[in-house]
N, CA, C and O atoms as a Maestro MAE file, in Angstrom:
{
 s_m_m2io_version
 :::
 2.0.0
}

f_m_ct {
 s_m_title
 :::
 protein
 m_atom[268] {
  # First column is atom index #
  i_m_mmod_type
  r_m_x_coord
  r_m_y_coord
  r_m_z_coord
  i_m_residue_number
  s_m_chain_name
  s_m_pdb_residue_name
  s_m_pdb_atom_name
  i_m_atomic_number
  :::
  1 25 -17.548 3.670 -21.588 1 A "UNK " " N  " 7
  2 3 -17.508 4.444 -20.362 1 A "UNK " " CA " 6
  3 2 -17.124 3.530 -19.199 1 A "UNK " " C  " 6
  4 15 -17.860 2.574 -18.956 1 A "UNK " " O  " 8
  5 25 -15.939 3.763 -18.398 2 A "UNK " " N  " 7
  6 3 -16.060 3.277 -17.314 2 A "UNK " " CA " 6
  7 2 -16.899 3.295 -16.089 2 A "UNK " " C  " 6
  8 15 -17.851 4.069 -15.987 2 A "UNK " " O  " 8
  9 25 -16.606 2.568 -15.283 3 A "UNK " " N  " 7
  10 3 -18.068 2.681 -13.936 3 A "UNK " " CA " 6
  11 2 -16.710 2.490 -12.828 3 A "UNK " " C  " 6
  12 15 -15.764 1.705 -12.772 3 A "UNK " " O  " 8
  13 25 -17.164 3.625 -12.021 4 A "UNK " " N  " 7
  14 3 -15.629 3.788 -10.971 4 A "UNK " " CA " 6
  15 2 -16.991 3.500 -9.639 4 A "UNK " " C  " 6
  16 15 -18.153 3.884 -9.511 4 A "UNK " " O  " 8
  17 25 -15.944 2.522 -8.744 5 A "UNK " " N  " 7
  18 3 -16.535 2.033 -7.366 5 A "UNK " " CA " 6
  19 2 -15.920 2.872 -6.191 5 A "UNK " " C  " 6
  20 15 -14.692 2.951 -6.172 5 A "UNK " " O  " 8
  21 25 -16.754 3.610 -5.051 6 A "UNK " " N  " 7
  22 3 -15.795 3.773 -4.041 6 A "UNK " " CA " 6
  23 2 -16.350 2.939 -3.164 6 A "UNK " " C  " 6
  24 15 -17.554 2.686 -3.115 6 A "UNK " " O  " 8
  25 25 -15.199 2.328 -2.196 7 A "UNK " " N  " 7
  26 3 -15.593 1.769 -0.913 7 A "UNK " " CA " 6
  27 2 -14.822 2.312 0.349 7 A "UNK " " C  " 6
  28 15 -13.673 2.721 0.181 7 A "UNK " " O  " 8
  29 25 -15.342 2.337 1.496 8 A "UNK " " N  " 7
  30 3 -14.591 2.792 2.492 8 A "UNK " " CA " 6
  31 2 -13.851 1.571 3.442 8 A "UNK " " C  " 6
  32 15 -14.349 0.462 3.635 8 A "UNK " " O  " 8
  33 25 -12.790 1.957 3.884 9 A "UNK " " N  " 7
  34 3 -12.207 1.268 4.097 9 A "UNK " " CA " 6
  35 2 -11.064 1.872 5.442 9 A "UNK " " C  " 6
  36 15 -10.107 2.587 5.144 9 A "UNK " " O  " 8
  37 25 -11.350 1.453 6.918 10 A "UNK " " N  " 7
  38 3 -10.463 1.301 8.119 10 A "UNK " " CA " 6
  39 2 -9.220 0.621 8.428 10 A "UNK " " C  " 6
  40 15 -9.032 -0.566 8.161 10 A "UNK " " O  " 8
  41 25 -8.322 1.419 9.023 11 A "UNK " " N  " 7
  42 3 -7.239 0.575 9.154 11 A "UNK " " CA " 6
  43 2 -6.280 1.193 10.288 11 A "UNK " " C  " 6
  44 15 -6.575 2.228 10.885 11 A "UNK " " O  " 8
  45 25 -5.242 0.546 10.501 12 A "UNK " " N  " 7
  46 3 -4.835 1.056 11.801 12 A "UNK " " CA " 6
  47 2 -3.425 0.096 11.657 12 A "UNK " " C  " 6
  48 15 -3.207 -0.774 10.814 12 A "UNK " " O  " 8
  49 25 -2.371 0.649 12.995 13 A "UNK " " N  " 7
  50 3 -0.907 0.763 12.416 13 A "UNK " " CA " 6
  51 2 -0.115 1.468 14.138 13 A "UNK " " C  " 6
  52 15 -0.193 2.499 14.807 13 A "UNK " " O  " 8
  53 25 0.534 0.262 14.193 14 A "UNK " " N  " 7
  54 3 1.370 0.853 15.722 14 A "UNK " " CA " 6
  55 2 2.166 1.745 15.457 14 A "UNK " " C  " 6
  56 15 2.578 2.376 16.431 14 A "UNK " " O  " 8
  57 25 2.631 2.101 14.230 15 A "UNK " " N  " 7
  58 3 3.733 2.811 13.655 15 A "UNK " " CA " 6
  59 2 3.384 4.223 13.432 15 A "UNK " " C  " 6
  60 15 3.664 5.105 14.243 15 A "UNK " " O  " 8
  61 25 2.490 4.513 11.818 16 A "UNK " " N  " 7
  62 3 2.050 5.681 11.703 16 A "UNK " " CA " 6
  63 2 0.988 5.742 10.748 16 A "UNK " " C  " 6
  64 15 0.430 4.820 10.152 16 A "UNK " " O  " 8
  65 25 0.823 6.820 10.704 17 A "UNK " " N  " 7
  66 3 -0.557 7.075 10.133 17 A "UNK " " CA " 6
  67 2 0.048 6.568 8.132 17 A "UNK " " C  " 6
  68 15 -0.528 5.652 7.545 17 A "UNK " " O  " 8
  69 25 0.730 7.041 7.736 18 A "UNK " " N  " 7
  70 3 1.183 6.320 6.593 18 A "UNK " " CA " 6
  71 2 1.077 4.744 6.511 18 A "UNK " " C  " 6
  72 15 0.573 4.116 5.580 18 A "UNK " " O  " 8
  73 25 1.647 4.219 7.662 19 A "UNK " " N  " 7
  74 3 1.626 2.770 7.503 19 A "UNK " " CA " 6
  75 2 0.537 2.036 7.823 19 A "UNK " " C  " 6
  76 15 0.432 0.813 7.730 19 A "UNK " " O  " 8
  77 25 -0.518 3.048 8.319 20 A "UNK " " N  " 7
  78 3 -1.910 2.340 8.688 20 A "UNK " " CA " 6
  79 2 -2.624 2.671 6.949 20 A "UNK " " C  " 6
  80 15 -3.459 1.901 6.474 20 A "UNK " " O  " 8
  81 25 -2.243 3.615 6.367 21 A "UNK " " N  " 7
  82 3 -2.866 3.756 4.909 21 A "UNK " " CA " 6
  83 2 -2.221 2.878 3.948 21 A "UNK " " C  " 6
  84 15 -2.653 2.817 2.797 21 A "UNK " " O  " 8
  85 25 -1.196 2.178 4.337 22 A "UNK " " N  " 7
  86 3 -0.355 1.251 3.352 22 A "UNK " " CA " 6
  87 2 -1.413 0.092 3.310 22 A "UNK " " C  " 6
  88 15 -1.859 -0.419 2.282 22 A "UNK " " O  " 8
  89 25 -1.819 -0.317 4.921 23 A "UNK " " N  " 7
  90 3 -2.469 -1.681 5.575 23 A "UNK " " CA " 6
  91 2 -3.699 -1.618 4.760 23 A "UNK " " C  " 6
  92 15 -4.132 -2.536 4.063 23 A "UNK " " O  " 8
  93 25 -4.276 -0.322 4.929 24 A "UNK " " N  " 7
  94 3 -5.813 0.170 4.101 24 A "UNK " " CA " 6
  95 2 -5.066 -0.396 3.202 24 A "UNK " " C  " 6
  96 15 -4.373 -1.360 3.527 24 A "UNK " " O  " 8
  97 25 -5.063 -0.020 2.200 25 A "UNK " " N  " 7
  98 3 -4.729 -0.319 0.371 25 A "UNK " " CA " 6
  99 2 -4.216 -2.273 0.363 25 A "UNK " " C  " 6
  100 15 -4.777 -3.116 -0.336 25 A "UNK " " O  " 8
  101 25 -3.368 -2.474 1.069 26 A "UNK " " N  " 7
  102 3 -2.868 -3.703 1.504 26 A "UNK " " CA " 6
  103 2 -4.201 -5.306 1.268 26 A "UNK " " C  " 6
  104 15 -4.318 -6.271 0.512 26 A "UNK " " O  " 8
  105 25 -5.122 -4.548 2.771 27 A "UNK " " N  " 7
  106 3 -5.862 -5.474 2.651 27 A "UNK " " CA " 6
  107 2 -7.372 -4.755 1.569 27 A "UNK " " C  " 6
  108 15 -8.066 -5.771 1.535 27 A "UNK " " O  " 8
  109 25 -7.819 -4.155 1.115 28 A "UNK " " N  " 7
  110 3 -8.540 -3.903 -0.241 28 A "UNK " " CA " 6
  111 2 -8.044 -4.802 -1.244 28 A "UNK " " C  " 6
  112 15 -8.662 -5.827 -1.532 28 A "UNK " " O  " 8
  113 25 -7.017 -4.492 -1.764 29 A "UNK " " N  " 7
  114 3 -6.258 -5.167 -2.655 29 A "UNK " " CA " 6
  115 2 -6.436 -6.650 -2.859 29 A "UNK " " C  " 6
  116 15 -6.603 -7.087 -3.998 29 A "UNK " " O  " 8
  117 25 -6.395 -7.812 -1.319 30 A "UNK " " N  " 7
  118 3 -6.849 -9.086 -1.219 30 A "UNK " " CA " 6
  119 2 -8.167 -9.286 -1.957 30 A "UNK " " C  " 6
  120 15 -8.372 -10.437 -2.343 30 A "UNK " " O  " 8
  121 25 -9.150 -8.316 -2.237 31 A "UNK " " N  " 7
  122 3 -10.420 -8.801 -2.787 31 A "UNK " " CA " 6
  123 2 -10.484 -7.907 -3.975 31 A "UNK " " C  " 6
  124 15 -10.723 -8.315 -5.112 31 A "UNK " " O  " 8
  125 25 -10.280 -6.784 -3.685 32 A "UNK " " N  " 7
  126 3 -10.495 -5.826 -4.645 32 A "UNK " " CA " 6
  127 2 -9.306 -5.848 -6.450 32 A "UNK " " C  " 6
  128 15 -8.119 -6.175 -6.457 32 A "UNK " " O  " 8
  129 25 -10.032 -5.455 -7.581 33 A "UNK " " N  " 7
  130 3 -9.325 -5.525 -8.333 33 A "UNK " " CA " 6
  131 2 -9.215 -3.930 -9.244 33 A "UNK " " C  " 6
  132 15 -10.197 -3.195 -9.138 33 A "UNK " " O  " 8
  133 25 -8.238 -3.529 -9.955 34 A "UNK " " N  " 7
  134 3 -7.997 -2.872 -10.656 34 A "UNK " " CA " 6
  135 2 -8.496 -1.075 -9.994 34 A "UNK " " C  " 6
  136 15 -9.317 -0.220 -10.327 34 A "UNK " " O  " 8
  137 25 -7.435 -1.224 -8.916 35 A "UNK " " N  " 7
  138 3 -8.026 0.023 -7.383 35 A "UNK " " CA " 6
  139 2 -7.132 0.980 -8.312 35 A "UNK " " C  " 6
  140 15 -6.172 0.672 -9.018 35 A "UNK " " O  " 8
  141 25 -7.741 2.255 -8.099 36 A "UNK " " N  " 7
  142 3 -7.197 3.799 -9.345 36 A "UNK " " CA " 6
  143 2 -6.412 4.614 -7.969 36 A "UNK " " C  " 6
  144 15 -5.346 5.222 -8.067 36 A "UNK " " O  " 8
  145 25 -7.088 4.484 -6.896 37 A "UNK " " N  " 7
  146 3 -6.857 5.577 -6.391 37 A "UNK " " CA " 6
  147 2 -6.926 5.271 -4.308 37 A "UNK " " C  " 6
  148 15 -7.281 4.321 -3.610 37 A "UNK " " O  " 8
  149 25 -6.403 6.587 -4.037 38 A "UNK " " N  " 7
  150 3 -7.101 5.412 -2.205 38 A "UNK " " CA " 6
  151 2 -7.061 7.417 -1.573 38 A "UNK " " C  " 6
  152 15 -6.159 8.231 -1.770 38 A "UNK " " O  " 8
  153 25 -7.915 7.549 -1.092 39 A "UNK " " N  " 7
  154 3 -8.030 9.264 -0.540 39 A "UNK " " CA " 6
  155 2 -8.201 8.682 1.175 39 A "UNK " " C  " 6
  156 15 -8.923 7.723 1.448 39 A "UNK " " O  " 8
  157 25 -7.417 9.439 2.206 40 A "UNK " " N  " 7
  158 3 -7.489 9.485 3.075 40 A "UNK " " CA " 6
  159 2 -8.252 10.219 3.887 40 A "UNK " " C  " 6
  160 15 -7.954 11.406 3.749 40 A "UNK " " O  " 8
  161 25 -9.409 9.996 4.955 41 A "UNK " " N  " 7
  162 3 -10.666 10.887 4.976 41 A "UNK " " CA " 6
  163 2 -10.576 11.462 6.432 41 A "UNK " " C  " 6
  164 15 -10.759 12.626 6.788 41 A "UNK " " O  " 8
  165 25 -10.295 10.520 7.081 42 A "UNK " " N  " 7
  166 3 -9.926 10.831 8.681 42 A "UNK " " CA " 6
  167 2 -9.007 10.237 9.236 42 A "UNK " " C  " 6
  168 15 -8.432 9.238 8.805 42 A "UNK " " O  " 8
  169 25 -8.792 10.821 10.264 43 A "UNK " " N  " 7
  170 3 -7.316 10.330 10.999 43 A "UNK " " CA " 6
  171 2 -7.413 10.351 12.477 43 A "UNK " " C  " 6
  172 15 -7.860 11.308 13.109 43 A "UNK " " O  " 8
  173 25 -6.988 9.291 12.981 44 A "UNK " " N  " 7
  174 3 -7.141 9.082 14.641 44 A "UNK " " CA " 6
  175 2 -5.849 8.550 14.904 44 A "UNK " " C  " 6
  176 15 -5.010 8.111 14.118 44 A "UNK " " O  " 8
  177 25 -5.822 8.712 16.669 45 A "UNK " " N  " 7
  178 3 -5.011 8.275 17.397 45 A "UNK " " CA " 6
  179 2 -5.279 7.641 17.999 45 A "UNK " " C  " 6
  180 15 -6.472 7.613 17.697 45 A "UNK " " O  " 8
  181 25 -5.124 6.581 19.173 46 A "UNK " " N  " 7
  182 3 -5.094 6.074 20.366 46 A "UNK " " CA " 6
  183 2 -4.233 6.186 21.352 46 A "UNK " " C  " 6
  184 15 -3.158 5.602 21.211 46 A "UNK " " O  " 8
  185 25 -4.467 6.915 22.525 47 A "UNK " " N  " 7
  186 3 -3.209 7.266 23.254 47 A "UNK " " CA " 6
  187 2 -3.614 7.082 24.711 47 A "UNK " " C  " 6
  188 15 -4.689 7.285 25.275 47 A "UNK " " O  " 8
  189 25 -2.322 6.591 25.200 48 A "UNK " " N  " 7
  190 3 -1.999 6.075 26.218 48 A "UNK " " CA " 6
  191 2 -0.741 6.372 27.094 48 A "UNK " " C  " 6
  192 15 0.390 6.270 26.619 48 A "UNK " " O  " 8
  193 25 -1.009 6.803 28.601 49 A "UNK " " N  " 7
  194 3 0.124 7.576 28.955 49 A "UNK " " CA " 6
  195 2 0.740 8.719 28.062 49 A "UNK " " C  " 6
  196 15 1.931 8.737 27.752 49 A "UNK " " O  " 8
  197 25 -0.099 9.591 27.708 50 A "UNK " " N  " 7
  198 3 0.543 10.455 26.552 50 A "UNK " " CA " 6
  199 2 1.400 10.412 26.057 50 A "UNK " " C  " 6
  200 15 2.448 11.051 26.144 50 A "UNK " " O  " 8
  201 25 0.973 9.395 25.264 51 A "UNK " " N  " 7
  202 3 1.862 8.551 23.890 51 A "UNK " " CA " 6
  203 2 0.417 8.019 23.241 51 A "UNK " " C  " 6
  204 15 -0.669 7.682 23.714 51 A "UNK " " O  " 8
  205 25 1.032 8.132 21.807 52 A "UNK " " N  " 7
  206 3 0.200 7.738 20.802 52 A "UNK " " CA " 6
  207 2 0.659 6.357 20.475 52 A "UNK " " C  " 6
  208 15 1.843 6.079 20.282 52 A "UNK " " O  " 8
  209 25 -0.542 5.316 20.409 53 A "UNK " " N  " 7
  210 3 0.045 3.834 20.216 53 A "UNK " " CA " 6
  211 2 -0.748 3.231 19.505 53 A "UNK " " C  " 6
  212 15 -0.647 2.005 19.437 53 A "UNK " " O  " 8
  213 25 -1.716 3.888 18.804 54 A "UNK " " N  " 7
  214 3 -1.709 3.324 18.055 54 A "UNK " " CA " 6
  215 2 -2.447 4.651 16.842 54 A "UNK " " C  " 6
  216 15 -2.869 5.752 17.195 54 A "UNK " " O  " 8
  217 25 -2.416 4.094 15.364 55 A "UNK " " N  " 7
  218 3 -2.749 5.038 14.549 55 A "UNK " " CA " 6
  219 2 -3.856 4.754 13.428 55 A "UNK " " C  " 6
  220 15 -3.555 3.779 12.740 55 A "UNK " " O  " 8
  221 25 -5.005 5.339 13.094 56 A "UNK " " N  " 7
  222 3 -5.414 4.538 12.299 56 A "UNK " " CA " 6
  223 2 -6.260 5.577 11.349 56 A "UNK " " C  " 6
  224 15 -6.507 6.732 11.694 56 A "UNK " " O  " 8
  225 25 -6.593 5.101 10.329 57 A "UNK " " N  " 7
  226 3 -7.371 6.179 8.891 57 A "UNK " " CA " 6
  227 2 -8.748 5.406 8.307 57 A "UNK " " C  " 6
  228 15 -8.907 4.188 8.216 57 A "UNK " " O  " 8
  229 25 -9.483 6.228 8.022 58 A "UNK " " N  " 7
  230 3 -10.437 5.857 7.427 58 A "UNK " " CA " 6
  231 2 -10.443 6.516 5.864 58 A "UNK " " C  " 6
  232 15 -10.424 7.713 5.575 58 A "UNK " " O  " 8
  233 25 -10.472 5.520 5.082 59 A "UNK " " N  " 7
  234 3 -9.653 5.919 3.582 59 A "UNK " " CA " 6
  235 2 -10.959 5.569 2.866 59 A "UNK " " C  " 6
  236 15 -11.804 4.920 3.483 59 A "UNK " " O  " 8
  237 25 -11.216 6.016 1.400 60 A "UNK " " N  " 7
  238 3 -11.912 5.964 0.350 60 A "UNK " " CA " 6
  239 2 -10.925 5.368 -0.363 60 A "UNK " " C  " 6
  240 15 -9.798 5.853 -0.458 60 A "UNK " " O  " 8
  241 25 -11.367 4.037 -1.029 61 A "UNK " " N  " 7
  242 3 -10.276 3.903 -1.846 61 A "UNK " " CA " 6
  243 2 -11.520 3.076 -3.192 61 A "UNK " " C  " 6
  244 15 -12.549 2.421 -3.029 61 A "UNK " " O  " 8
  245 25 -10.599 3.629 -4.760 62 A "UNK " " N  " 7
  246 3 -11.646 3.866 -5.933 62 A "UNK " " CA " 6
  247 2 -10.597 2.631 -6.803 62 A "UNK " " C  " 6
  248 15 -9.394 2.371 -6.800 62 A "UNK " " O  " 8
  249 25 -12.182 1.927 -7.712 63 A "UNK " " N  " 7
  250 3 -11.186 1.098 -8.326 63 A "UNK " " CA " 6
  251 2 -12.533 1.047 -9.585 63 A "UNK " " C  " 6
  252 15 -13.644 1.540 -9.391 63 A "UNK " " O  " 8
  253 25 -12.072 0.277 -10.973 64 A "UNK " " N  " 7
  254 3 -12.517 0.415 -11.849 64 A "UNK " " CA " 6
  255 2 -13.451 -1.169 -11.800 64 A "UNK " " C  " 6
  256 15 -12.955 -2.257 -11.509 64 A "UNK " " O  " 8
  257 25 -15.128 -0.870 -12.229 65 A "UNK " " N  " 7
  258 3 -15.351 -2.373 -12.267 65 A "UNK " " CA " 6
  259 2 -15.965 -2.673 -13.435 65 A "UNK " " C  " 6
  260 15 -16.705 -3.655 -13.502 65 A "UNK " " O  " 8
  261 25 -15.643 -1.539 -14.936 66 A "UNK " " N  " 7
  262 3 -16.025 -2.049 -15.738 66 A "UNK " " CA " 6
  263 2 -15.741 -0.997 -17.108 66 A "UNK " " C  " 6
  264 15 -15.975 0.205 -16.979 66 A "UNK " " O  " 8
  265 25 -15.352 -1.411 -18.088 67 A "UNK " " N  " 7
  266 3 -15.267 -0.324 -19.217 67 A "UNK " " CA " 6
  267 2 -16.448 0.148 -20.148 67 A "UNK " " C  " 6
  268 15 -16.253 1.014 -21.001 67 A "UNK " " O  " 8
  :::
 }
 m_bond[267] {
  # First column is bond index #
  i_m_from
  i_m_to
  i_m_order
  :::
  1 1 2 1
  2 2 3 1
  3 3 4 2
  4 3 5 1
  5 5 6 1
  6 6 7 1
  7 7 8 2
  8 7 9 1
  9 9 10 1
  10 10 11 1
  11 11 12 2
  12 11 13 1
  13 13 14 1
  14 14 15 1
  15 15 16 2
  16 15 17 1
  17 17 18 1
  18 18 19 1
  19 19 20 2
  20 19 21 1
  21 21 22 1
  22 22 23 1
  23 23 24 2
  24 23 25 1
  25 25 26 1
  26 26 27 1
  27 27 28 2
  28 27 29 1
  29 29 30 1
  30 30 31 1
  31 31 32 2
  32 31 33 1
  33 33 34 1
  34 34 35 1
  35 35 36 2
  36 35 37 1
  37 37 38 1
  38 38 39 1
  39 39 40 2
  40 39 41 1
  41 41 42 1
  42 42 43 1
  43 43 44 2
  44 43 45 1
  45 45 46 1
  46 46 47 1
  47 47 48 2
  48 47 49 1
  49 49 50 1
  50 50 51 1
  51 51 52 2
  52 51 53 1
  53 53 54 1
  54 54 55 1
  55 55 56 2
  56 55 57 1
  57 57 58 1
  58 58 59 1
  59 59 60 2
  60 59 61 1
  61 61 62 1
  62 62 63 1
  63 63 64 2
  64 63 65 1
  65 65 66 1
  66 66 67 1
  67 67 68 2
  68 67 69 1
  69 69 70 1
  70 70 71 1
  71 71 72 2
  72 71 73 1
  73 73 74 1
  74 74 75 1
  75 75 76 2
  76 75 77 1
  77 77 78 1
  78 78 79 1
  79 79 80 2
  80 79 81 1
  81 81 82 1
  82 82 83 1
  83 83 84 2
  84 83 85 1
  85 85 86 1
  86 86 87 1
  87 87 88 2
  88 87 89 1
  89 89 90 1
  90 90 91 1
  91 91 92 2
  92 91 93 1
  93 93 94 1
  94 94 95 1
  95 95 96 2
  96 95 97 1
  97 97 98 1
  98 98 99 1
  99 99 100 2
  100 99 101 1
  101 101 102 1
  102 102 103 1
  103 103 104 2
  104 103 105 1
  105 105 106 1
  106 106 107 1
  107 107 108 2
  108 107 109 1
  109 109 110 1
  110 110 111 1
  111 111 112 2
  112 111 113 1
  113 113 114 1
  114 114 115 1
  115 115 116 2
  116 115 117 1
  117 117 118 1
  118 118 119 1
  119 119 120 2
  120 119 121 1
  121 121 122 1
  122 122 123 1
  123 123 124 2
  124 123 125 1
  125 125 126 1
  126 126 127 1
  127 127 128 2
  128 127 129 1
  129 129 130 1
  130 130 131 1
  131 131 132 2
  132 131 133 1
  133 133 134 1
  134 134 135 1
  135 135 136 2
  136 135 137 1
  137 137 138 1
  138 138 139 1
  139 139 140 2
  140 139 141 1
  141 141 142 1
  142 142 143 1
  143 143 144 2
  144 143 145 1
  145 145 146 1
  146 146 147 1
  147 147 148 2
  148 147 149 1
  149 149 150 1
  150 150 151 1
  151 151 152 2
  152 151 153 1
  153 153 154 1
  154 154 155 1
  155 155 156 2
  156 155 157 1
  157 157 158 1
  158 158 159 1
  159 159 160 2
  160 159 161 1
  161 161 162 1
  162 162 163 1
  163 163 164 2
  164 163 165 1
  165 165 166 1
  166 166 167 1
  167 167 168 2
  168 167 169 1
  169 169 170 1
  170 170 171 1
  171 171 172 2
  172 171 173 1
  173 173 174 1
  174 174 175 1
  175 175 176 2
  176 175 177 1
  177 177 178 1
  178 178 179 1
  179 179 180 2
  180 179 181 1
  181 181 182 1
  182 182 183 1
  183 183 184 2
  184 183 185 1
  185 185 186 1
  186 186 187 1
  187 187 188 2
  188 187 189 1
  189 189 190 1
  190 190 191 1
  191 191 192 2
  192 191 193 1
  193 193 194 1
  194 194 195 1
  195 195 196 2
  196 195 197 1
  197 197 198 1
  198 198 199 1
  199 199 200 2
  200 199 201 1
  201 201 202 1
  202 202 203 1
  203 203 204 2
  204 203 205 1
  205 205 206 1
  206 206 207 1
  207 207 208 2
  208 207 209 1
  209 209 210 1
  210 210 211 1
  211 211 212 2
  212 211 213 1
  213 213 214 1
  214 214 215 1
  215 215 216 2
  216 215 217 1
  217 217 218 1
  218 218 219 1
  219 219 220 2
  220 219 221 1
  221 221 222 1
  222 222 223 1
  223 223 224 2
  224 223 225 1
  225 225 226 1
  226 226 227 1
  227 227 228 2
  228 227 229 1
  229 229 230 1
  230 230 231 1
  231 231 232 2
  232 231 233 1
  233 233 234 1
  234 234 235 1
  235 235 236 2
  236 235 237 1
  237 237 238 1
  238 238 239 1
  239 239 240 2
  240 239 241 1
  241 241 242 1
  242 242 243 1
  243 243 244 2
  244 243 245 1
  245 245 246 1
  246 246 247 1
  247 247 248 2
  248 247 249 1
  249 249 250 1
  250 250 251 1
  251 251 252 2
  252 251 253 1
  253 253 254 1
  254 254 255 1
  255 255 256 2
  256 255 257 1
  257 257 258 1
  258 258 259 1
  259 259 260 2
  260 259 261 1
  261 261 262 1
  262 262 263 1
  263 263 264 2
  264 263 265 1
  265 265 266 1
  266 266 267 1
  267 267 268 2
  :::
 }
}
């Protein structure tokens, strides 16, 4: 039987909300091993002069830590 881990995980992105979920998975990845999956949970903006500048997600992302 496997044993599946979730951890949560913030991230953020001048660009877009995709590329702030790339950064999520990106830096997980530096520590984390053998990640299944990454679910995106919330989504923000930062805006300024009505403009959005910055973007960022709060992601679940699932990885396997044992068979």
């Amino acid at each position: 039987m496997a044993i599946v881990k979730v951890i949560e995980i913030m991230a953020t992105s001048e660009k877009s909300f995709e590329d702030a979920t790339k950064n999520a998975l990106k830096e997980a990845g530096k520590t984390v091993k053998n990640i299944k999956s990454i679910y995106v949970k919330d989504m923000n903006g930062k805006v300024e002069n009505n403009e959005i500048v910055s973007y960022g997600v709060t992601t679940k992302v699932s990885f396997v830590v044992s068979h």
